[in-house]
N, C-alpha and C positions, 0 to 999 in steps of 0.2 A: 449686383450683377449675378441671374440667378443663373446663367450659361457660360461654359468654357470652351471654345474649339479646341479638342485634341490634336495636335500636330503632327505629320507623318513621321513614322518609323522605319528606319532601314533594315529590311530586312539581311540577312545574310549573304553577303556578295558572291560567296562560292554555292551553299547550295537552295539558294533560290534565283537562280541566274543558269536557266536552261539554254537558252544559247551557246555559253560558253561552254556547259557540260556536253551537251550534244557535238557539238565540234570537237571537244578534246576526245569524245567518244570514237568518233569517225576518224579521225589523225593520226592519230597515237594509239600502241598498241599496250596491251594489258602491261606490261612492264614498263614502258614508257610513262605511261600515266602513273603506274604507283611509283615508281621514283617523284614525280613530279611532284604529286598531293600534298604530302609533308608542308611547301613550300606553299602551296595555295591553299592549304586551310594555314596557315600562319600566319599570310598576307591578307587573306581577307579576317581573320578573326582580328589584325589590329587594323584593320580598315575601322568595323562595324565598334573598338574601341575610341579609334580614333573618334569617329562621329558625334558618339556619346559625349566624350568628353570636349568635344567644342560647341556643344551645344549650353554649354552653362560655363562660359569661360570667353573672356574679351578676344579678340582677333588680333593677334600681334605680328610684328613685321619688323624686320630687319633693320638695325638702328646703327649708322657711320660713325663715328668718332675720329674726326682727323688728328687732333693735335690733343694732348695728355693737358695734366695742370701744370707743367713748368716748361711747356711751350716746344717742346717735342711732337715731332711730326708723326704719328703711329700707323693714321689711314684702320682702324681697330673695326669688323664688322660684325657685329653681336647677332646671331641667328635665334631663330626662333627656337623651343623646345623640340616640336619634328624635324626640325634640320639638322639638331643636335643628334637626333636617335638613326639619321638619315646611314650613316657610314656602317655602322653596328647593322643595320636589317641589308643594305647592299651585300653587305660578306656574308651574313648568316645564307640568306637565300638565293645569292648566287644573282644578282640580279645583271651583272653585267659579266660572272666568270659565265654562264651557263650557253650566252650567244656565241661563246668561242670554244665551247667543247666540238674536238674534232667528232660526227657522226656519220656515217658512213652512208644513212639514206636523207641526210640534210634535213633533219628535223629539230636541230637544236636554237633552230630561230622559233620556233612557235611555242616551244617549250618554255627559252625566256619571255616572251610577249606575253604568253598568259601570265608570268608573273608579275610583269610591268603591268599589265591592264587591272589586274586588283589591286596592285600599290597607287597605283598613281592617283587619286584622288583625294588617298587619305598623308599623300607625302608631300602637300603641300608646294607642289612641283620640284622638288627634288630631283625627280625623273627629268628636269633640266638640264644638268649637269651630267646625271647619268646617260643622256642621250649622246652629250658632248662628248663624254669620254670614248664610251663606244665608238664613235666616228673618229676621232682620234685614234686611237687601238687599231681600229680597219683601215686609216690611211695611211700608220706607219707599219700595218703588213704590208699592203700595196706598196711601197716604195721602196720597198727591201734595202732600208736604211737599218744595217742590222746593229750599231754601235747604239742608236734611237730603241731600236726595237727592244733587245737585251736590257738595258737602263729601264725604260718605261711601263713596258707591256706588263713585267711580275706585278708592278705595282698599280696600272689600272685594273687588272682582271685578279687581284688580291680576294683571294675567302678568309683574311684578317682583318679587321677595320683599322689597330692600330699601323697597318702597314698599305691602306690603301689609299691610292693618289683619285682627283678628281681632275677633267679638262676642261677648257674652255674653246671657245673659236670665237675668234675675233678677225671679225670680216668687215663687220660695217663703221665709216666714218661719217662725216658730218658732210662727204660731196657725195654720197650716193650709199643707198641701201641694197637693193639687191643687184645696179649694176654698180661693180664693184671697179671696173674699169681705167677711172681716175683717183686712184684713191691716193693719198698723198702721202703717209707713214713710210719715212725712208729706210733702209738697211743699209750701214755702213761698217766697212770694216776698218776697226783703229790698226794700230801699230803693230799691235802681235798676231792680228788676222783673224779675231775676235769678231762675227758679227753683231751688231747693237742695233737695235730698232729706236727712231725717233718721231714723235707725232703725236696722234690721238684717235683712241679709240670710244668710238660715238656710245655702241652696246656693246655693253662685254657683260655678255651672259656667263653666270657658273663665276663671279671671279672669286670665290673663294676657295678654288680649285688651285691646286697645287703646279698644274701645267695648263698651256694652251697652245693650238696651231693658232697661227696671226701672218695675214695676207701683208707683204710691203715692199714696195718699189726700188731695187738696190740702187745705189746712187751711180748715176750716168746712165741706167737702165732708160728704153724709151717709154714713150706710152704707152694706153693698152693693156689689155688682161695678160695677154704674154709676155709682159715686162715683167709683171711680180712676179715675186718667191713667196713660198709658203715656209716657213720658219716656225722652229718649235722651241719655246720657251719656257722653263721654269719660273716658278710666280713669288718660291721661299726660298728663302735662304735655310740653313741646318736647322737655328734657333727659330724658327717657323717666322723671323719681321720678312717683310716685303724685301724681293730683292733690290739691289741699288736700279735705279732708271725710271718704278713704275710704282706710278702714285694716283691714288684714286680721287677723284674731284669730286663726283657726288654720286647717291642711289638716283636712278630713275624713278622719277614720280608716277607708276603707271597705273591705267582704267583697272588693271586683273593684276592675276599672280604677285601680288604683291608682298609675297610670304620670299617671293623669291631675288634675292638681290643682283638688280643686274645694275654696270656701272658704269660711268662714262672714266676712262683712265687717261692720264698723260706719262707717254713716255717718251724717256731722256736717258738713251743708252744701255735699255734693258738689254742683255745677252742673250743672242739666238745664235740656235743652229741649225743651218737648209735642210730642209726634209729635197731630197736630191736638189738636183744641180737648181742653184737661186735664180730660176726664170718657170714658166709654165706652169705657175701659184696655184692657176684657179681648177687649170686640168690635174694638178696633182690633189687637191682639196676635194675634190669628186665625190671619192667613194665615203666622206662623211656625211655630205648632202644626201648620200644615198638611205645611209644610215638613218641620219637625226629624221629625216622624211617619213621616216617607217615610224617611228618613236610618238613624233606627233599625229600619226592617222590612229594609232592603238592607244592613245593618251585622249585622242577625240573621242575614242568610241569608249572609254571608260568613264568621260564626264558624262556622254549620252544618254549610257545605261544607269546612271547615278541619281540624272534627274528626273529619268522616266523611272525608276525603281520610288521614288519619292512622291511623283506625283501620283504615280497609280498605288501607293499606299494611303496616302490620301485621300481619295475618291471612293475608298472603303469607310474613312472614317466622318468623312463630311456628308451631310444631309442637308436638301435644299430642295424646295417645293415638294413635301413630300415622301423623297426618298431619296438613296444614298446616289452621291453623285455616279459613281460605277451604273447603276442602272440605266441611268439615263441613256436613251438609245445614242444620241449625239456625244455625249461625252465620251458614252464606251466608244463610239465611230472615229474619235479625235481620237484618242490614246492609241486606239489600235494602228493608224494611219500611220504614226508616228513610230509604235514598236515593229512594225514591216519595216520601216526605211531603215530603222535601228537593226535590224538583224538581215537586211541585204547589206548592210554598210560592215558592219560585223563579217561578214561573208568574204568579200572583199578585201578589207583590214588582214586579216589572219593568213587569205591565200596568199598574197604580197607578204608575208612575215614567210609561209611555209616556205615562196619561192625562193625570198631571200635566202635562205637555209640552202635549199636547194642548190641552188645557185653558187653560193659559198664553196657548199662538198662535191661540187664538179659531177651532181648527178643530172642540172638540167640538160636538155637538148636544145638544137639553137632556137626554134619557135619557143621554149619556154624561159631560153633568156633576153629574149625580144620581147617577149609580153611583158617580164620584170622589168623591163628599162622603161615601156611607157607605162605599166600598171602604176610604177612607187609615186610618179608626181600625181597620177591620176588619183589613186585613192584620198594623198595628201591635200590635193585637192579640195574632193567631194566629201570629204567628212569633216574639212575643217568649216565647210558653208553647213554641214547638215548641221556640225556641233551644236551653231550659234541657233539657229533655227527650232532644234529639239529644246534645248535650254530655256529661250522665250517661251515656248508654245508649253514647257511642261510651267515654269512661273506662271502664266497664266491661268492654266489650271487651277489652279492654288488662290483663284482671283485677288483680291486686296493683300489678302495676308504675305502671297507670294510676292508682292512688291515693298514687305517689310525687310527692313535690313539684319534684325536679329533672327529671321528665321534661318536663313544661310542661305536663301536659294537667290538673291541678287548679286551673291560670289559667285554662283553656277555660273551665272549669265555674264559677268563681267572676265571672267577666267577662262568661259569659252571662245570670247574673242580672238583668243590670241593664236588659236586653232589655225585661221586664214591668213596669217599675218607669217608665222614665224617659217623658217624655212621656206620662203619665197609666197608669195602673195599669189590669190587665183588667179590673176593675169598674167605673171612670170610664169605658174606651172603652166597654164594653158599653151603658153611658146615654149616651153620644155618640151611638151609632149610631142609640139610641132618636130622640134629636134630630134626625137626619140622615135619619132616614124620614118624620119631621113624624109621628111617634105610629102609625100603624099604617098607614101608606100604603108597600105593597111593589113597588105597581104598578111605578113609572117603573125599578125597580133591576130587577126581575122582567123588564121587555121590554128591557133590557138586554142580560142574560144571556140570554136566548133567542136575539139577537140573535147572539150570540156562537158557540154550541153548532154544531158543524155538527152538519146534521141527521143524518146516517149515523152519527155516532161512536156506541161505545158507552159505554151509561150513560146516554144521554140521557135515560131512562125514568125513571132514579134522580132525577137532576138535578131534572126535571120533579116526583116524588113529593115531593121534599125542598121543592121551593119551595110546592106545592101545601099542604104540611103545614105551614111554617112562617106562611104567610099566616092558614089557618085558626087555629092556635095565636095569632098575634098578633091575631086580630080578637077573640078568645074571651079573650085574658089583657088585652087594653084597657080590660074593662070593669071590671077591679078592678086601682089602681095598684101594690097593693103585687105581686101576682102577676107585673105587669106588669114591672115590676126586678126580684122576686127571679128572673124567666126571659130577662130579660136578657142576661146570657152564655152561656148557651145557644143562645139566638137566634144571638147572634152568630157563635159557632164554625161554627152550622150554616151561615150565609150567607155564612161564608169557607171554609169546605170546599164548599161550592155555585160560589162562583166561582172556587178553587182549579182544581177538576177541570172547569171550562166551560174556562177560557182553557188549559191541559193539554190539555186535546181537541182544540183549535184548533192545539196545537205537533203534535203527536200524529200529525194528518191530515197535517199538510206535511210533516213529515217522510218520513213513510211514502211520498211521490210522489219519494220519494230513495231510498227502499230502506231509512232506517231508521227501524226498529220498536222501537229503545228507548223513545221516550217512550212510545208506546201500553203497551210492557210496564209501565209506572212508573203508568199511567191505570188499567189494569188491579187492579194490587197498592193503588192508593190506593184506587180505589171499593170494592173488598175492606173496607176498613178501616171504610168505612161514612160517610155527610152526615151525616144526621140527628143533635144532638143536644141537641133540645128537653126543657128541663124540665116534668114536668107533676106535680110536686109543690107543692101549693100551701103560699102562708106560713104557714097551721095545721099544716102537717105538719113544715115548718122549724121552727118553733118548740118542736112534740112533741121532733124530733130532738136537740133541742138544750137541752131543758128538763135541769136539776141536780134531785138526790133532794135 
């Protein structure tokens, strides 16, 4: 064999990853940032270790052990080496205290999300649990259960590792997924007034987590989402066994993150305690959905850049009819295509992180916390389709080789799936968002984004026809419901490619008063691609399409 193909090489996540510097640039001010760096050259230098080192090393994955050798039940689950190092880099760099520093101009959400965005690829999703927690931690502020709060909160937002707790959320059973509705796990109180949860939990992500909030129906409760309670349970006992009640059946066998153990559990009298009063489950569980949502759109856009950083190191080293694949006018035309939607999604990703912040320290006004209510499902959305999308298209790149299992890049691809999936799937956020506009009210999201646009950029004419369109469409599809959802995700895509390329514009301009003009070029190549894309097929027509001979 007188030929080897070289394999791409990562470069360094913090600084060859201009996106992120440029925005941290623009955000954050001189002091801001140098506080911050410490933590993001840490996190990306054990990213670009991490990398190294699983590339000449098997893929390992979390292994159950229910029962010992003399027949004792133990439930034991062996984590990986990075899951092991997972709690030691949370407290060093602050990965979950940094989102609850109080900051006065609400910028202590982008501050921790840059550091989620360069952990998370190389933590083997760790950043699972981490997301849980965080939502966790934000629902028992919001519920100003201060006995919960005082007990919990030191120990999720710990910069100790031996003294940090991990959470879960446990929503989903085995009669419904994201509608949660009928879910059947009772809450019953014994003799001394004790809550105890009984049933079974379908996923239970994060279970090696020390707490969890868990959705369940208290006994005599009716049906309905407003019957449940949301209940907060400890998972160990002092000697770290399972508590009495909750015992683990098996690992899910899943397509991705399989580094990360999620589990199906039966419980039999575990002890909870109501996160407020044991009714109104799903409306008190809110503000984690709010959370984990943000988690997984800056967790998408960290595999994005992972695999476009991989693929376009590659195309430097591969040569193919003559010369290196980079050259080639078509290939350069695919990658770039691909690193525009990568850095309007970036754009998007981070605004929804600032607002959150924002939002938190009681600096937004009410147009910017109407944009946050429908932007978090919007971006969660569109980034978890672009995830799966950039991921293929950069494997491809990579042609044959990219579809070998030892390269790593068929983990990109099977890891990104789970982008669309978790925290509510594109057709639940698409009726979220419907919620989040109160039905056909675009206004207060509309003077938002105006707000935002500077006026000279280009595109702004587009921006303007797209929202102009989409307002018309939604007053016109209101009047018939089913229209109304099946144009849904449409809707949606459109008003996150509409704030995409607004808040893009806005990086675009600033930069340009520096001399650079990459982002504009990326504003450019995105508006290329097109806003608009409203459905205006009606469900007579769906149903034609779909009708069997």
């Amino acid at each position: 064999m007188s030929f080897i193909q070289e394999g791409p090489q990562l470069a360094h996540p913090l600084h060859h990853d201009r996106v992120l510097r440029t925005w941290l640039q623009q955000n954050l001010d001189d002091a801001a940032r140098a506080a911050l760096l410490p933590d993001l050259q840490a996190l990306a230098d054990y990213a670009l270790q991490a990398y190294a080192r699983r590339q000449y090393a098997p893929r390992l994955e979390p292994v159950l052990t229910q029962w010992d050798a003399w027949g004792r039940r133990v439930d034991r689950i062996a984590l990986t080496p990075t899951w092991d190092e997972g709690a030691a880099l949370t407290a060093a760099h602050g990965l979950l205290w940094a989102g609850h520093v109080a900051d006065a101009r609400g910028l202590q959400r982008a501050a921790q999300f840059a550091r989620v965005y360069l952990y998370h690829v190389a933590s083997e999703f760790y950043t699972c649990p981490l997301a849980m927690t965080d939502g966790t931690a934000t629902t028992l502020k919001a519920s100003g259960a201060a006995a919960l709060m005082q007990r919990a909160l030191p120990r999720f937002l710990s910069r100790d590792a031996t003294t940090l707790w991990l959470s879960g959320q446990w929503m989903t059973e085995t009669i419904g997924g994201s509608d949660v509705s009928r879910s059947e796990v009772e809450a019953r109180q014994d003799a001394s007034g004790q809550w105890r949860l009984y049933g079974r939990k379908w996923f239970a992500s994060a279970i090696v987590g020390e707490a969890a909030l868990a959705l369940a129906r208290p006994s005599g409760a009716g049906a309905g989402n407003d019957a449940l309670g949301l209940f907060y349970v400890e998972t160990r006992a002092a000697d770290g066994a399972w508590q009495p009640g909750l015992r683990i059946q098996r690992l899910k066998d899943k397509l991705g993150t399989r580094e990360l153990p999620t589990a199906e559990t039966e419980l039999d009298g575990l002890a909870a305690t109501p996160v407020g009063e044991p009714k109104h489950g799903v409306r008190h569980i809110a503000p984690m959905l709010n959370i984990t949502r943000t988690w997984n759109t800056i967790c998408a856009l960290a595999a994005m850049r992972r695999a476009l950083a991989l693929a376009g190191d590659y195309a430097t080293r591969r040569e193919a009819f003559g010369a290196r694949l980079i050259d080639k006018p078509l290939h350069r035309d695919t990658l770039a295509g691909l690193a525009a939607e990568f850095e309007a999604a970036f754009a998007l990703g981070f605004g929804v992180a600032r607002l959150l912040g924002e939002v938190e320290s009681g600096v937004a006004d009410a147009d910017s916390q109407a944009a946050w209510r429908v932007l978090t499902p919007l971006a969660k959305l569109w980034t978890g389709k672009l995830a799966v999308r950039i991921a293929s298209e950069c494997l491809e790149a990579c042609g044959g080789a990219g579809y070998i299992e030892d390269t790593g890049l068929p983990q990109l691809l099977r890891d990104a799936q789970v982008y669309p999936i978790w925290e509510g799937t594109t057709n639940v956020l698409a009726l979220d968002t419907l919620r989040a506009l109160g039905g056909n009210d675009l206004a207060p999201f509309a003077a938002w984004l105006r707000r935002q646009w500077p006026a000279d950029a280009p595109g702004a004419a587009l921006a303007q026809t797209a929202l102009v369109a989409a307002t018309q469409w939604l007053q016109h599809a209101s009047r018939e419901r089913a229209q109304l959802e099946a144009g849904a995700r449409s809707l949606a895509l459109t008003l996150a490619r509409c704030a995409a390329a607004t808040l893009l514009a806005r990086q675009a301009q600033a930069a340009a008063v520096h001399g650079d003009l990459r982002p504009a070029a990326s504003l450019r190549r995105f508006l290329g691609h097109g806003l608009l894309r409203l459905n205006m097929a009606s469900d007579d027509d769906c149903a034609a399409i779909l009708a069997q001979d």
